[in-house]
Structure formats: structure tokens, C-alpha cells
C-alpha positions in Angstrom: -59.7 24.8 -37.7 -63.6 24.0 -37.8 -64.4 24.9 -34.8 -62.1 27.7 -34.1 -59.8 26.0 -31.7 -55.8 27.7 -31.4 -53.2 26.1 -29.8 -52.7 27.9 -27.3 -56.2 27.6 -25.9 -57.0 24.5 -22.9 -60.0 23.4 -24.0 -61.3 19.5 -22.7 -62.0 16.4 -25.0 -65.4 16.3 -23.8 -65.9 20.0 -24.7 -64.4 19.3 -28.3 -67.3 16.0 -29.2 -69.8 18.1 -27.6 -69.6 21.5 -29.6 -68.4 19.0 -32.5 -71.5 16.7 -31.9 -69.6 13.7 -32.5 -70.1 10.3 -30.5 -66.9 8.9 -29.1 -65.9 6.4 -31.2 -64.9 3.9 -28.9 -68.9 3.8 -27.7 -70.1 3.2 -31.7 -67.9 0.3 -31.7 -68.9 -0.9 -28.8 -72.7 -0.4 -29.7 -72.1 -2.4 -33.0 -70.2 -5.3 -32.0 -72.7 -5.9 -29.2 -75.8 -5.5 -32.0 -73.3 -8.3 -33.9 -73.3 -10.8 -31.4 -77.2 -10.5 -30.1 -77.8 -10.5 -34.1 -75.9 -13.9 -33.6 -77.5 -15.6 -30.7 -81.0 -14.9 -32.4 -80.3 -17.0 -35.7 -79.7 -19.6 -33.2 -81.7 -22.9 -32.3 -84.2 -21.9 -29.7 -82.9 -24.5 -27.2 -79.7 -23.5 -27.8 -77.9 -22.3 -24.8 -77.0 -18.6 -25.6 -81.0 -18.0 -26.6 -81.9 -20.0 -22.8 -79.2 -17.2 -21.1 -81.0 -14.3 -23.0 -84.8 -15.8 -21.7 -83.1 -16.5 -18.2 -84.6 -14.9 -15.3 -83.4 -15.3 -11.9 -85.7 -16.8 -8.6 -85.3 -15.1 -5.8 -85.1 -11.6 -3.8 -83.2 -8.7 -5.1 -81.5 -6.6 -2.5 -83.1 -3.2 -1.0 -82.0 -0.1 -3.3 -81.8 1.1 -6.8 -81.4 -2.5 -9.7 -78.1 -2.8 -10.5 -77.5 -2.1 -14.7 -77.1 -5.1 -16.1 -76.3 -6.4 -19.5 -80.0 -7.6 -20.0 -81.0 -3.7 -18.9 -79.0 -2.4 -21.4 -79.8 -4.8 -24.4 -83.9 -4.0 -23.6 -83.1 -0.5 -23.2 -81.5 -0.8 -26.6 -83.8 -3.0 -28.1 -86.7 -0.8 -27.4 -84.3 2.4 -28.4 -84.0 0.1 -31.9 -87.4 0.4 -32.5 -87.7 -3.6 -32.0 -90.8 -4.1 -29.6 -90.1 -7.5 -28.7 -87.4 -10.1 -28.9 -89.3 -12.2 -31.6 -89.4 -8.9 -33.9 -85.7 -8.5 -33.6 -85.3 -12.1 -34.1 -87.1 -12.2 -37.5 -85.4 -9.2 -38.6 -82.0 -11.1 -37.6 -82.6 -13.7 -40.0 -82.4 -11.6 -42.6 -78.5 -10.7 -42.2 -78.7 -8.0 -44.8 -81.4 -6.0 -43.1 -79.8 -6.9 -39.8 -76.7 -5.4 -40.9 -78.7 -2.3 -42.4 -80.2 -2.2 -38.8 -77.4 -2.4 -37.1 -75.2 0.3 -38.6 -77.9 3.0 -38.4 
């Protein structure tokens, strides 16, 4: 009734969030439980193994073409989206679980 949608008009999902400005909920879950875990690893030991994955970098060649998106992409992109400009930052903010939650659900 909001947005001035009948029933007899065929009008796409995508159409609906996008004149609605809403973010699929599916995505904000998503976001969050991945901000839950990271939050997580970076209370942990430093020689622990989930902070060695997160430093891990690969030797070697990549192949010819565009980088594949990868998870460590996306978590940087993220990161730097956050507002965090390094690793360290986001790991003293994680220590603090209140302000990481604060953080997190913004």
C-alpha cells in the first residue's frame, strides 16, 4: 500500500527493494554473522591458527586474467568500507565486545 503497488500489476522483487530502498535481508545477515566471526578470530592468541590463516599469503604465480574474489578480498574491502584502516585497529576495537557489537550492527 506504501508504495502504490495493486494486485494486479507484475512488478519484480528487485524492483520492489529498489524503489523501497531496503537491503535484502538475507545479505544483512550474512554481513553480520561474518563481522561475528572475524570479531572472533581477533580476540584470539596471535599464534593461534585462525589469526595465522587471516595473515596467510600464498608463494607463488597467479594465473593470467582478472584475481579471483576471494574471502580475504571481501573481508579488506569490508574492513576498509568499516572504516578500520588496518587489521590491528579492528583488532583493538574487537576486544572491546560491546563496541565491537555497536560496530558491527551499524
Amino acid at each position: 500500500k506504501k508504495l502504490r503497488i495493486w494486485w494486479p500489476q507484475r512488478i519484480s522483487n528487485k524492483t520492489i527493494s529498489e524503489t523501497s530502498r531496503v537491503a535484502k535481508i538475507s545479505e544483512e545477515i550474512r554481513r553480520r554473522r561474518g563481522w561475528n566471526w572475524i570479531g572472533h578470530v581477533l580476540r584470539k592468541e596471535r599464534n593461534n591458527d585462525c589469526m595465522v590463516a587471516m595473515g596467510w599469503q600464498p608463494e607463488g604465480k597467479r594465473k593470467i586474467g582478472r584475481p579471483k574474489t576471494t574471502w580475504r578480498r571481501t573481508a579488506e574491502q569490508e574492513r576498509k568500507s568499516a572504516g578500520w584502516t588496518s587489521w590491528s585497529n579492528a583488532r583493538r576495537t574487537a576486544e572491546d565486545r560491546t563496541a565491537w557489537r555497536l560496530r558491527v550492527a551499524a
